[in-house]
mmCIF file of the N, C-alpha and C atoms, coordinates in Angstrom:
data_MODEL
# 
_entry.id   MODEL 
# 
loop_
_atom_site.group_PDB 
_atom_site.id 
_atom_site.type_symbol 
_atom_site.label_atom_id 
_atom_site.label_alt_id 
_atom_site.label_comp_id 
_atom_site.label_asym_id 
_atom_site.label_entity_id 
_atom_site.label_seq_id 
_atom_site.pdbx_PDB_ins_code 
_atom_site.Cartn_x 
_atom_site.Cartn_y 
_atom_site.Cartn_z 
_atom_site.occupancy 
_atom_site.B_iso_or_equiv 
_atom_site.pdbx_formal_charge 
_atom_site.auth_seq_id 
_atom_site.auth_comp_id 
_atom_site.auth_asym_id 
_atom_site.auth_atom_id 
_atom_site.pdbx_PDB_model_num 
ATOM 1   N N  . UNK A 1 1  ? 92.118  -17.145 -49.359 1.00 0.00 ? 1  UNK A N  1 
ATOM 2   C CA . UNK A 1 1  ? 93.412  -17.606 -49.813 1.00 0.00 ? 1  UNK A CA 1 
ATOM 3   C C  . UNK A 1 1  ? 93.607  -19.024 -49.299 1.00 0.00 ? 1  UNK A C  1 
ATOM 4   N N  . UNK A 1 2  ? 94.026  -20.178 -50.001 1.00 0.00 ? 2  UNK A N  1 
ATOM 5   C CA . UNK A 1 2  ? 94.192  -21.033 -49.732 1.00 0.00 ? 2  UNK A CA 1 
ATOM 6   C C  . UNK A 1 2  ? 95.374  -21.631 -49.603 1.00 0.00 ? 2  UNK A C  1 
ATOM 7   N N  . UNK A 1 3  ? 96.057  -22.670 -48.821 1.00 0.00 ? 3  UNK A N  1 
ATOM 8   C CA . UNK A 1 3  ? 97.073  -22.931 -47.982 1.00 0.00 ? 3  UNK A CA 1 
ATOM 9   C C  . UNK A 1 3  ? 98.494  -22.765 -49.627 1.00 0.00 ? 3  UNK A C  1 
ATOM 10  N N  . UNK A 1 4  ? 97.792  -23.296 -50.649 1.00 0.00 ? 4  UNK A N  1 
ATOM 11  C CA . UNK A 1 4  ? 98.402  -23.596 -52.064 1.00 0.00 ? 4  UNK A CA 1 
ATOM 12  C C  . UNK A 1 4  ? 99.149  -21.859 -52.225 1.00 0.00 ? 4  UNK A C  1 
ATOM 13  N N  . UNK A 1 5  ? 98.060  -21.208 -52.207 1.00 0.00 ? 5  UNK A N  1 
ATOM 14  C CA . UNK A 1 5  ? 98.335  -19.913 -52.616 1.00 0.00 ? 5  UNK A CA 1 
ATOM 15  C C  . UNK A 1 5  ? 99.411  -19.234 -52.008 1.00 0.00 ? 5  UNK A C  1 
ATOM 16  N N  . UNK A 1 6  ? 98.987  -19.355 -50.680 1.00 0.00 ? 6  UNK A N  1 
ATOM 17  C CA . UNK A 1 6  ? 100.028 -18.870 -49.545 1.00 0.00 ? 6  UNK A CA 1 
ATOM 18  C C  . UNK A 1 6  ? 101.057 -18.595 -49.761 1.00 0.00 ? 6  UNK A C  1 
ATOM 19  N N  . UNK A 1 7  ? 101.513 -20.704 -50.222 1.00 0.00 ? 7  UNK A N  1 
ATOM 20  C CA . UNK A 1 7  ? 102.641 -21.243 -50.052 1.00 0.00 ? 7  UNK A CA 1 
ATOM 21  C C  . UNK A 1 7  ? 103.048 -20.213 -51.720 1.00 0.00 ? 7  UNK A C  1 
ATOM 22  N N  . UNK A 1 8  ? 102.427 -20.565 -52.495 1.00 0.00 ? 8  UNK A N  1 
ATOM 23  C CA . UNK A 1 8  ? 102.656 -20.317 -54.663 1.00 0.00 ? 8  UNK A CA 1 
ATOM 24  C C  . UNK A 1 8  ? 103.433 -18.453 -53.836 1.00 0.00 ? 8  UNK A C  1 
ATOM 25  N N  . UNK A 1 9  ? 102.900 -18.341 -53.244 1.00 0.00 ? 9  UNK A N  1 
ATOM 26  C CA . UNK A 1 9  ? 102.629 -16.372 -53.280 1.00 0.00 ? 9  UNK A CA 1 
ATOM 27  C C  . UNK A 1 9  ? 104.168 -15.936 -52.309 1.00 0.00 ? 9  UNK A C  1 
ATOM 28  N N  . UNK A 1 10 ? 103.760 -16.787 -51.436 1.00 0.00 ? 10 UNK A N  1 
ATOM 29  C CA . UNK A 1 10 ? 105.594 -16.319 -50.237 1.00 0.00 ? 10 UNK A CA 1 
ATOM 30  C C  . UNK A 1 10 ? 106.534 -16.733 -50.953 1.00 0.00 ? 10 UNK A C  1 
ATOM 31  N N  . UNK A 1 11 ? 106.517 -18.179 -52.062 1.00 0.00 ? 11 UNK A N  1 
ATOM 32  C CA . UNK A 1 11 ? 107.880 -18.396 -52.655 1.00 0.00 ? 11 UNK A CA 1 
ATOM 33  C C  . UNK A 1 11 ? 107.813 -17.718 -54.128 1.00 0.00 ? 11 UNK A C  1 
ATOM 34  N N  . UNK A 1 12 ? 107.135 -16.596 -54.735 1.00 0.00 ? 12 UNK A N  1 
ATOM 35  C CA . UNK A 1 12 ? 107.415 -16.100 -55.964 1.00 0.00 ? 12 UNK A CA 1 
ATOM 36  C C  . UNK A 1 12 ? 107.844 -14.744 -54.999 1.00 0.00 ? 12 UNK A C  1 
ATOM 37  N N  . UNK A 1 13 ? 107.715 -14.415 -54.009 1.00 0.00 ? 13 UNK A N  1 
ATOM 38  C CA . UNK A 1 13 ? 108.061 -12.944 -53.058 1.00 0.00 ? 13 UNK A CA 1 
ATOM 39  C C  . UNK A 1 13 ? 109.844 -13.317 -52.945 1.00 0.00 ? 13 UNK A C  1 
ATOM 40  N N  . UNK A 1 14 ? 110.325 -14.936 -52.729 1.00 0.00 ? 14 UNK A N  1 
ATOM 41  C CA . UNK A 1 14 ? 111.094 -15.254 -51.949 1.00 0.00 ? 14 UNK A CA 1 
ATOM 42  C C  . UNK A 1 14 ? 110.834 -15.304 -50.595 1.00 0.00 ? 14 UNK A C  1 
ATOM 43  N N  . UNK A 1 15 ? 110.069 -14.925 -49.618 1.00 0.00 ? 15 UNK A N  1 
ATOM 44  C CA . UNK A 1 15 ? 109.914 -15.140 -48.189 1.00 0.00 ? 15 UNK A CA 1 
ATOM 45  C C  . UNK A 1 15 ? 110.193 -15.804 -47.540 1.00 0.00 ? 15 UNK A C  1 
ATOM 46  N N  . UNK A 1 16 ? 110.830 -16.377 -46.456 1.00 0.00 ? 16 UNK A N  1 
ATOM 47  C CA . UNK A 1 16 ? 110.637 -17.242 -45.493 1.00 0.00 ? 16 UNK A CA 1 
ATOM 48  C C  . UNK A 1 16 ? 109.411 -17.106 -44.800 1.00 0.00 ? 16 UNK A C  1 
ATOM 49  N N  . UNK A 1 17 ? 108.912 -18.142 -43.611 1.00 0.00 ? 17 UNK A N  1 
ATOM 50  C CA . UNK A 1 17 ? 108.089 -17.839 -43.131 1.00 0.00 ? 17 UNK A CA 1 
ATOM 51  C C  . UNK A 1 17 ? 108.061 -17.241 -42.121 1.00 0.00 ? 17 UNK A C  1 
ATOM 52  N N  . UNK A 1 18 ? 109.359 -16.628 -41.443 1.00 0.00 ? 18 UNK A N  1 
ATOM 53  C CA . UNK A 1 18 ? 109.497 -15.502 -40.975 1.00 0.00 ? 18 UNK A CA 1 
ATOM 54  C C  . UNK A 1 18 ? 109.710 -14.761 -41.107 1.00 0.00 ? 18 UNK A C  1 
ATOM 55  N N  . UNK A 1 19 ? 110.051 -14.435 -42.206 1.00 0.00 ? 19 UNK A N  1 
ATOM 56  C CA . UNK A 1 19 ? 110.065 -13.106 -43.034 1.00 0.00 ? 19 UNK A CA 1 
ATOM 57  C C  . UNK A 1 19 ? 108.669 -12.409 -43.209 1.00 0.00 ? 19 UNK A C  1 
ATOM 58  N N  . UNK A 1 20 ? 107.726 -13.154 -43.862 1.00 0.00 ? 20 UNK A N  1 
ATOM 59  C CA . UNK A 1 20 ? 106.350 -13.356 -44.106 1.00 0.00 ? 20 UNK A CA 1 
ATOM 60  C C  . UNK A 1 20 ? 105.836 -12.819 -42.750 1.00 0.00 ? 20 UNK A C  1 
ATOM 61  N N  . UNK A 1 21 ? 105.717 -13.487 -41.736 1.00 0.00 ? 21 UNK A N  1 
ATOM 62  C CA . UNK A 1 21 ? 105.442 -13.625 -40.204 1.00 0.00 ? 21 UNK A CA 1 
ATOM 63  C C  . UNK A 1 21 ? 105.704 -12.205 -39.578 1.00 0.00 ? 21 UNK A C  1 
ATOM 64  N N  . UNK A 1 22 ? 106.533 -12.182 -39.630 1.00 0.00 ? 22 UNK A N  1 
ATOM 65  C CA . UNK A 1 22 ? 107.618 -10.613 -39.471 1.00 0.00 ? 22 UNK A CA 1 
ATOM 66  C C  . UNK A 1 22 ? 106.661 -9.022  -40.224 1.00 0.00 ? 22 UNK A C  1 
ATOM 67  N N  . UNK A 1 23 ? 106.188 -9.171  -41.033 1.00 0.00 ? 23 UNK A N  1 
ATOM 68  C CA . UNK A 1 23 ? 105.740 -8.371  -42.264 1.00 0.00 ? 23 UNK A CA 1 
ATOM 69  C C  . UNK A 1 23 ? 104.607 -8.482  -41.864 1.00 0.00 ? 23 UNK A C  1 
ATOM 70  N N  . UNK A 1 24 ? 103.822 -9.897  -41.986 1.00 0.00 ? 24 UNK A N  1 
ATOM 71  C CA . UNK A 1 24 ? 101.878 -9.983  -41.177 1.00 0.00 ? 24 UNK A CA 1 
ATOM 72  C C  . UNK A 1 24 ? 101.712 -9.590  -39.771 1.00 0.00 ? 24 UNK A C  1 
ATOM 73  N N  . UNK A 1 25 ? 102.695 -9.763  -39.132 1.00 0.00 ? 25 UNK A N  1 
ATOM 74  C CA . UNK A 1 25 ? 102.560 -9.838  -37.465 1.00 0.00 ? 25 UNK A CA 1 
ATOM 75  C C  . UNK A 1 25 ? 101.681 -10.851 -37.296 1.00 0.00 ? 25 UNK A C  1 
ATOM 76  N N  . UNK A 1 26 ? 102.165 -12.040 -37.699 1.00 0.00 ? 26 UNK A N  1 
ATOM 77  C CA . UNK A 1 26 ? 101.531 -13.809 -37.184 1.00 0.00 ? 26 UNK A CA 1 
ATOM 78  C C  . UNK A 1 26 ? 102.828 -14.116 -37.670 1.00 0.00 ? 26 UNK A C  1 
ATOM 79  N N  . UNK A 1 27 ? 102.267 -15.407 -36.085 1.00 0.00 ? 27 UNK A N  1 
ATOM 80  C CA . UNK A 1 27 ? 103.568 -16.443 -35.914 1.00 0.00 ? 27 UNK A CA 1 
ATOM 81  C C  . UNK A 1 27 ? 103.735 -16.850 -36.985 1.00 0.00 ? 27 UNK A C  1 
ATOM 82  N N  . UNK A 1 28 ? 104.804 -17.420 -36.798 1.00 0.00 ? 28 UNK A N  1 
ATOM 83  C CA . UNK A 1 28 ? 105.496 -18.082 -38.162 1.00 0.00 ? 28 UNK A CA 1 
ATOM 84  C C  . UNK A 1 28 ? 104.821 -19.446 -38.401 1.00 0.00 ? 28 UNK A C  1 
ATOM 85  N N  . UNK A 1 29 ? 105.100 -20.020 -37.144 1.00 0.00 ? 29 UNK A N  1 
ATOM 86  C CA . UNK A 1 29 ? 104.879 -21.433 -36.647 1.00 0.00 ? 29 UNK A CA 1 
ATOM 87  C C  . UNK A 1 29 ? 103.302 -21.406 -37.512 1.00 0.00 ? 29 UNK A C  1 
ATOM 88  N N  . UNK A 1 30 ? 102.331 -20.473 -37.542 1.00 0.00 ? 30 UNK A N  1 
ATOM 89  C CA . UNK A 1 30 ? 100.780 -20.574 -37.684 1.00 0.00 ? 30 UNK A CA 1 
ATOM 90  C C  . UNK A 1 30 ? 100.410 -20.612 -39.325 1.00 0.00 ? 30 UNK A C  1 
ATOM 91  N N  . UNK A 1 31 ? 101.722 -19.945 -40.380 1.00 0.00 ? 31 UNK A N  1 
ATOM 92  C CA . UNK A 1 31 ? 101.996 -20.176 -41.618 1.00 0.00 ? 31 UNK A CA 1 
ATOM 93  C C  . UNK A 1 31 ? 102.482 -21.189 -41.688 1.00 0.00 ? 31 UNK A C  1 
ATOM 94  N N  . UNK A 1 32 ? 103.543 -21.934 -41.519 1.00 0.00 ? 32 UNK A N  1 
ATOM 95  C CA . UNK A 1 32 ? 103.921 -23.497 -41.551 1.00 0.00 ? 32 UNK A CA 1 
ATOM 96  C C  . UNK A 1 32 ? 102.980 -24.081 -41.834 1.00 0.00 ? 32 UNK A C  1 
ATOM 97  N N  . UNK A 1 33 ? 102.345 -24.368 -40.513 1.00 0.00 ? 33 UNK A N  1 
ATOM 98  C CA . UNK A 1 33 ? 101.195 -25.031 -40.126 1.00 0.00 ? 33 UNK A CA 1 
ATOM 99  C C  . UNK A 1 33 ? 99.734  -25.132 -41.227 1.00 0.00 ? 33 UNK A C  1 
ATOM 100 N N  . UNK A 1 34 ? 99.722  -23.637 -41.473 1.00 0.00 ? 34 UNK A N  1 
ATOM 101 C CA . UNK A 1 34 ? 98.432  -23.484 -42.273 1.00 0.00 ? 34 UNK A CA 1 
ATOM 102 C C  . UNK A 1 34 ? 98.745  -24.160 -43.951 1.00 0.00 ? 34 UNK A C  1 
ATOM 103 N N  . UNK A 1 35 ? 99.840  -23.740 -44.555 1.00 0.00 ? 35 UNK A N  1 
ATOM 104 C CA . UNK A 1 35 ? 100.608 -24.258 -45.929 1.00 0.00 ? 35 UNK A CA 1 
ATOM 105 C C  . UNK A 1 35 ? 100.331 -25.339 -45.777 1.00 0.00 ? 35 UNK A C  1 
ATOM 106 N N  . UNK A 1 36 ? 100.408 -26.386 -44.749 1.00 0.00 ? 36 UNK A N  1 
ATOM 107 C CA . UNK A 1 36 ? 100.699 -27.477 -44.701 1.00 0.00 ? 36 UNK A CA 1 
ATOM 108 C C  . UNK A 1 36 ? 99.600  -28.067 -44.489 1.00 0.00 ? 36 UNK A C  1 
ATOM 109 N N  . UNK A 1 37 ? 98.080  -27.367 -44.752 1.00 0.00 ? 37 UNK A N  1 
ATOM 110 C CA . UNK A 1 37 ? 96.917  -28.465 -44.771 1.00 0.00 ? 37 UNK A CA 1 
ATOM 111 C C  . UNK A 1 37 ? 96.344  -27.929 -43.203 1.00 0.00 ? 37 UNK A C  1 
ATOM 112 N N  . UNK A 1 38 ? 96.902  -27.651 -42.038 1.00 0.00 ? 38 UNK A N  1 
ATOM 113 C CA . UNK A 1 38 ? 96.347  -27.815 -40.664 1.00 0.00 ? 38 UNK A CA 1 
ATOM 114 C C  . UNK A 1 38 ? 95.781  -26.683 -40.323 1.00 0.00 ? 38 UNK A C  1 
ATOM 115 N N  . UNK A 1 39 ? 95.271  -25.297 -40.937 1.00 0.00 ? 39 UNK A N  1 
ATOM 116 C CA . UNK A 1 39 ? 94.816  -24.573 -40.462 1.00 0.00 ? 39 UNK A CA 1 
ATOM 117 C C  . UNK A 1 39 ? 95.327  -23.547 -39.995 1.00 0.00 ? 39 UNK A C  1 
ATOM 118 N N  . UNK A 1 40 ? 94.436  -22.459 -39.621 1.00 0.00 ? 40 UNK A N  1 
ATOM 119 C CA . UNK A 1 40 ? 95.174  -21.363 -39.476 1.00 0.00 ? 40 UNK A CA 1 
ATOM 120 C C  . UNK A 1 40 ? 94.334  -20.424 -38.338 1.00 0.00 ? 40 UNK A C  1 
ATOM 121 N N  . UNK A 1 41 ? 94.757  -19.977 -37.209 1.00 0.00 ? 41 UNK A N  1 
ATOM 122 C CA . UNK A 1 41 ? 93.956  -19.614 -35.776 1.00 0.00 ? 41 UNK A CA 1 
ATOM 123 C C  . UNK A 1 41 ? 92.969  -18.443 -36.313 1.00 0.00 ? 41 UNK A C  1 
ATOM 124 N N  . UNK A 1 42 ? 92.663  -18.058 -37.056 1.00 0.00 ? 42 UNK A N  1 
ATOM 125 C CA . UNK A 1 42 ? 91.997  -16.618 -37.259 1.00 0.00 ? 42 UNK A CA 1 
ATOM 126 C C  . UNK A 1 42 ? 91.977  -16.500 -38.571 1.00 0.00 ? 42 UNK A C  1 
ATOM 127 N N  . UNK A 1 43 ? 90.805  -16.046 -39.008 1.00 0.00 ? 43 UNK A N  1 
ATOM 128 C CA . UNK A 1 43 ? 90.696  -15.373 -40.364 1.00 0.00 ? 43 UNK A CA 1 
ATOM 129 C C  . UNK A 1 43 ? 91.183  -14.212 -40.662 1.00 0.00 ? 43 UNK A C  1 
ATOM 130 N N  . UNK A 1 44 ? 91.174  -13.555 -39.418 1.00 0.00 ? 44 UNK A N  1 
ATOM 131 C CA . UNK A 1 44 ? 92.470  -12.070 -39.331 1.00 0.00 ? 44 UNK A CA 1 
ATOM 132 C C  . UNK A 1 44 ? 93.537  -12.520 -39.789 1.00 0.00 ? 44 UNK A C  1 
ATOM 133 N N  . UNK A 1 45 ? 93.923  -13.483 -39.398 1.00 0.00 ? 45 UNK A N  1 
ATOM 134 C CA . UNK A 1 45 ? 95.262  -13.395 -39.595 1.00 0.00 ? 45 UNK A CA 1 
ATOM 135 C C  . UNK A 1 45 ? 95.308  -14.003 -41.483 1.00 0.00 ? 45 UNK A C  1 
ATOM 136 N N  . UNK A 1 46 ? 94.616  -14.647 -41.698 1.00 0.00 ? 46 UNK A N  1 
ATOM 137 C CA . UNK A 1 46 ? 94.682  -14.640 -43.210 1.00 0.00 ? 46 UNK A CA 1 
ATOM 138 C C  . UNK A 1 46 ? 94.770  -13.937 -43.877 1.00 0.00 ? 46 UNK A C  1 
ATOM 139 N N  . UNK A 1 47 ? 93.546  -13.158 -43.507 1.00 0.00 ? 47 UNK A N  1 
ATOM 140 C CA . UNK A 1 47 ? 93.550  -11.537 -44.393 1.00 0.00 ? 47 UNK A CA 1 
ATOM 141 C C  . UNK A 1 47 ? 94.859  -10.578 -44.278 1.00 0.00 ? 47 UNK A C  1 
ATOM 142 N N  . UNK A 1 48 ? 95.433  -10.814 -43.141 1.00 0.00 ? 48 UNK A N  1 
ATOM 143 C CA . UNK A 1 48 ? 97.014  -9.636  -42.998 1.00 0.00 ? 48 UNK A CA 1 
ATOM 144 C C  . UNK A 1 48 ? 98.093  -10.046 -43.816 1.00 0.00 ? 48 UNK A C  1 
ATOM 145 N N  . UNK A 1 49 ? 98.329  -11.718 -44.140 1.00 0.00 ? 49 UNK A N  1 
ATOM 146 C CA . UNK A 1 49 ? 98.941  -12.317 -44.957 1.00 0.00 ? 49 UNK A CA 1 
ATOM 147 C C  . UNK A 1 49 ? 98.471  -12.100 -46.223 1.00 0.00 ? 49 UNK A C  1 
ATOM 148 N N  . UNK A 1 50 ? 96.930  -12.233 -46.575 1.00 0.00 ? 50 UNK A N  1 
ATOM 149 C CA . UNK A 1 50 ? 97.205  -11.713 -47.700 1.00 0.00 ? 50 UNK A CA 1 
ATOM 150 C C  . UNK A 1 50 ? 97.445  -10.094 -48.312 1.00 0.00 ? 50 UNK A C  1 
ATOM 151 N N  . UNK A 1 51 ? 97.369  -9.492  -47.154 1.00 0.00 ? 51 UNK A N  1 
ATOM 152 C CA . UNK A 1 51 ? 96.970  -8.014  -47.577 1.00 0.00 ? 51 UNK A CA 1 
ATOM 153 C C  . UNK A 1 51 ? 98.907  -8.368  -47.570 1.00 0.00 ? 51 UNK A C  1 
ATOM 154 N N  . UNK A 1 52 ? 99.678  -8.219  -47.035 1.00 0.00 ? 52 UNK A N  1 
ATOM 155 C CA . UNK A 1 52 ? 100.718 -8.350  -47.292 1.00 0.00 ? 52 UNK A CA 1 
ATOM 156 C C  . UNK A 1 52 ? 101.574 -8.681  -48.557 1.00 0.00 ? 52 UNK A C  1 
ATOM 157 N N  . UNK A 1 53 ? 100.878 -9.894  -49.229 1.00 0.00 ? 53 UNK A N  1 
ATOM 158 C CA . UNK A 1 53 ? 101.080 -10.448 -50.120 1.00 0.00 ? 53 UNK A CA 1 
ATOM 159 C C  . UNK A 1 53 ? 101.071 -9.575  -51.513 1.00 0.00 ? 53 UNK A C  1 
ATOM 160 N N  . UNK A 1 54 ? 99.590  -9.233  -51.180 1.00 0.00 ? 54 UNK A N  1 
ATOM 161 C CA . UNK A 1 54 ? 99.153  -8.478  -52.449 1.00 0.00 ? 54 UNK A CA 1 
ATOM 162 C C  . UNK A 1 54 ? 99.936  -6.976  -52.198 1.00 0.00 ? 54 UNK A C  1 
ATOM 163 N N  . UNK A 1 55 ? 100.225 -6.254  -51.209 1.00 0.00 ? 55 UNK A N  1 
ATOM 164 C CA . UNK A 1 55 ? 100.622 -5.090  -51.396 1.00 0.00 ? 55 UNK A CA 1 
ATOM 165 C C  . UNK A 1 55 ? 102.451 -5.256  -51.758 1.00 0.00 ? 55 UNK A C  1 
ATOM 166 N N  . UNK A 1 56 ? 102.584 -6.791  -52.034 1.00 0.00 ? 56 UNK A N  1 
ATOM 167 C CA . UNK A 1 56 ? 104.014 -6.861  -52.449 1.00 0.00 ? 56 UNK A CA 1 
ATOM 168 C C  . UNK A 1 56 ? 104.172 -7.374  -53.633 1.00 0.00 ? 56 UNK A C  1 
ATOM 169 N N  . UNK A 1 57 ? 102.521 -7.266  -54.472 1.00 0.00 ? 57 UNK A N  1 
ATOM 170 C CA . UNK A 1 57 ? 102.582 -7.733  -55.754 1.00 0.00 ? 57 UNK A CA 1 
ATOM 171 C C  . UNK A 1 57 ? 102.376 -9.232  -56.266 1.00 0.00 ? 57 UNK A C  1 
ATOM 172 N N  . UNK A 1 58 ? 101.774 -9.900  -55.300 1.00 0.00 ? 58 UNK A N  1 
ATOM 173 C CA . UNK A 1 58 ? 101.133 -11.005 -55.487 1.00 0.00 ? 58 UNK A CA 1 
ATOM 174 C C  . UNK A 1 58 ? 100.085 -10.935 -55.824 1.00 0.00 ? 58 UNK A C  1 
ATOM 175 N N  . UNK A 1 59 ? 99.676  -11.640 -57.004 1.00 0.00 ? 59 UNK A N  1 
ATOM 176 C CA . UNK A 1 59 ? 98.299  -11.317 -57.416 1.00 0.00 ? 59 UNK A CA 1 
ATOM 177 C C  . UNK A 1 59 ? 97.195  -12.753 -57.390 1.00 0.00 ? 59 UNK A C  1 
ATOM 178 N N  . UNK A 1 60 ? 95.967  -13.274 -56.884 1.00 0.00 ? 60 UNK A N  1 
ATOM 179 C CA . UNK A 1 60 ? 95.771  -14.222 -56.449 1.00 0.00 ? 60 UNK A CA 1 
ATOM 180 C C  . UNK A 1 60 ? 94.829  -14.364 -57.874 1.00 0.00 ? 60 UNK A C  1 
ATOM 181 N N  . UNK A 1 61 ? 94.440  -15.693 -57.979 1.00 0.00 ? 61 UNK A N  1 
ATOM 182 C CA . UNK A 1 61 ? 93.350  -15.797 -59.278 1.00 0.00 ? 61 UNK A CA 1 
ATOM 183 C C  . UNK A 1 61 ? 91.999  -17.002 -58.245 1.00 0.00 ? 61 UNK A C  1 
ATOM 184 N N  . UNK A 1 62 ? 91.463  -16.959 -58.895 1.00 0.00 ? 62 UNK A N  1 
ATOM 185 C CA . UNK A 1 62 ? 89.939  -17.744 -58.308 1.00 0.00 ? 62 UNK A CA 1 
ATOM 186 C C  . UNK A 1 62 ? 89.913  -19.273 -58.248 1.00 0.00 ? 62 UNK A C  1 
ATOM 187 N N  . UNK A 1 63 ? 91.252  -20.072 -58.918 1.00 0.00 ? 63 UNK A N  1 
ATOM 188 C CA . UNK A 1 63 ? 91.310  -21.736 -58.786 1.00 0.00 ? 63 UNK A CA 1 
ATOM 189 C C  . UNK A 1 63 ? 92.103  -21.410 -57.602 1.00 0.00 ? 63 UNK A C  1 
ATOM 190 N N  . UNK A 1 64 ? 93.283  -21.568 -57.595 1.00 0.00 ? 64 UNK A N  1 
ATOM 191 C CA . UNK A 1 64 ? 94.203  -21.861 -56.806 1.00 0.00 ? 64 UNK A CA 1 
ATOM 192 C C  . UNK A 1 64 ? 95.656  -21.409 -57.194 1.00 0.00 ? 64 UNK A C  1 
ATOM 193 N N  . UNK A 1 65 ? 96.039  -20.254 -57.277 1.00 0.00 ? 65 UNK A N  1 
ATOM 194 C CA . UNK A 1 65 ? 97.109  -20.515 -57.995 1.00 0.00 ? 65 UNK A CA 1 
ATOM 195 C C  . UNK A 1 65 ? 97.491  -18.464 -57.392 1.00 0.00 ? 65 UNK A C  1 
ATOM 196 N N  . UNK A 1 66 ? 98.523  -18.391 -57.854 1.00 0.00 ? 66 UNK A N  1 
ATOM 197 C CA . UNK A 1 66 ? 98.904  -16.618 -57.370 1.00 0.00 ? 66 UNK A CA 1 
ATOM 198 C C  . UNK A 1 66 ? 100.285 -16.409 -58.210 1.00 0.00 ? 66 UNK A C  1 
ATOM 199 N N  . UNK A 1 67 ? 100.468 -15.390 -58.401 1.00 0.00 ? 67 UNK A N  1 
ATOM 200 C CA . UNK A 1 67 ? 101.561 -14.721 -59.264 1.00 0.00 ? 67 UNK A CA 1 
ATOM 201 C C  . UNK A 1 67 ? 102.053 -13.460 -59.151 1.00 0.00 ? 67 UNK A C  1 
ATOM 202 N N  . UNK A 1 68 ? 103.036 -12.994 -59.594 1.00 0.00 ? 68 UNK A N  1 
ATOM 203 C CA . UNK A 1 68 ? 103.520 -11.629 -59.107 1.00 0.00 ? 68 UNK A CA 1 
ATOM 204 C C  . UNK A 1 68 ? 103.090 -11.054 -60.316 1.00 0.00 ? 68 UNK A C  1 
ATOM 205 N N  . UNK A 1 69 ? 102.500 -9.577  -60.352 1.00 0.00 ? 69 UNK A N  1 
ATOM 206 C CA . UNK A 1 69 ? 101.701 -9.083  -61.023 1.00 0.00 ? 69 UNK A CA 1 
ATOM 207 C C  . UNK A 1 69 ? 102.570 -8.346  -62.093 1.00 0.00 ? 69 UNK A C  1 
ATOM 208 N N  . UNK A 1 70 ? 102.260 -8.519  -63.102 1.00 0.00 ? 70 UNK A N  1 
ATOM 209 C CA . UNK A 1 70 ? 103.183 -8.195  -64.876 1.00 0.00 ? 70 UNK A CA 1 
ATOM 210 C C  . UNK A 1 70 ? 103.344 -6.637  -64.339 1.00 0.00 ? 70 UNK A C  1 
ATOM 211 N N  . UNK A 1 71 ? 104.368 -5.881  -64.947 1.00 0.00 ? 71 UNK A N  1 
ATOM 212 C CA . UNK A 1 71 ? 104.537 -4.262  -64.796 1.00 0.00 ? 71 UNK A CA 1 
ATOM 213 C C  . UNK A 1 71 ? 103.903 -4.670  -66.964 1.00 0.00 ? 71 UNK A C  1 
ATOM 214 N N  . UNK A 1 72 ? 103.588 -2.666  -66.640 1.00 0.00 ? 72 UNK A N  1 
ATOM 215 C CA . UNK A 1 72 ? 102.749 -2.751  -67.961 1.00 0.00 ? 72 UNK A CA 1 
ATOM 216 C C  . UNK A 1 72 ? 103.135 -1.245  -68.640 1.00 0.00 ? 72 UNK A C  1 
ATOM 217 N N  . UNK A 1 73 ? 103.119 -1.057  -69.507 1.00 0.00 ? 73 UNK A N  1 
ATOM 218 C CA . UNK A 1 73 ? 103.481 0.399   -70.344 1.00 0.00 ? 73 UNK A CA 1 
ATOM 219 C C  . UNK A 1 73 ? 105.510 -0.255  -70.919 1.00 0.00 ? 73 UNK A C  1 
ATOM 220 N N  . UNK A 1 74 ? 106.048 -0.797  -70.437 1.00 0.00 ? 74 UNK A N  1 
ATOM 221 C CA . UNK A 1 74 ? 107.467 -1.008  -70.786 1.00 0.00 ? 74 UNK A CA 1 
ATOM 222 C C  . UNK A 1 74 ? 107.519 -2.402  -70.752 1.00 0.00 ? 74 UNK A C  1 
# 
């Protein structure tokens, strides 16, 4: 997941980044930071953000980009 996505994926959720933070169990301060180009302490902690993400219906695609995932049958 890349810093783009992160950012595309917490603001189609609405999140803050403690909200987000709160939900991954990572600092907040370490999402800021990472959105913003500077990195991020752990690849754990990427993966919990995104597992977060996606189990709230963010759906990621392979350029750069993420979306909340269409409901289907209605």
């Amino acid at each position: 997941m890349t810093p783009v996505q992160l950012r595309m994926g917490r603001a189609a959720l609405e999140f803050t980044p403690a909200e987000l933070a709160d939900e991954a169990k990572v600092p907040s301060t370490e999402i800021v930071r990472y959105e913003r180009g500077g990195g991020i302490a752990s690849e754990a902690h990427v993966a919990a953000l995104r597992q977060v993400l996606e189990a709230a219906g963010v759906v990621f695609n392979s350029v750069d980009g993420a979306r909340l995932a269409t409901k289907t049958g209605k």
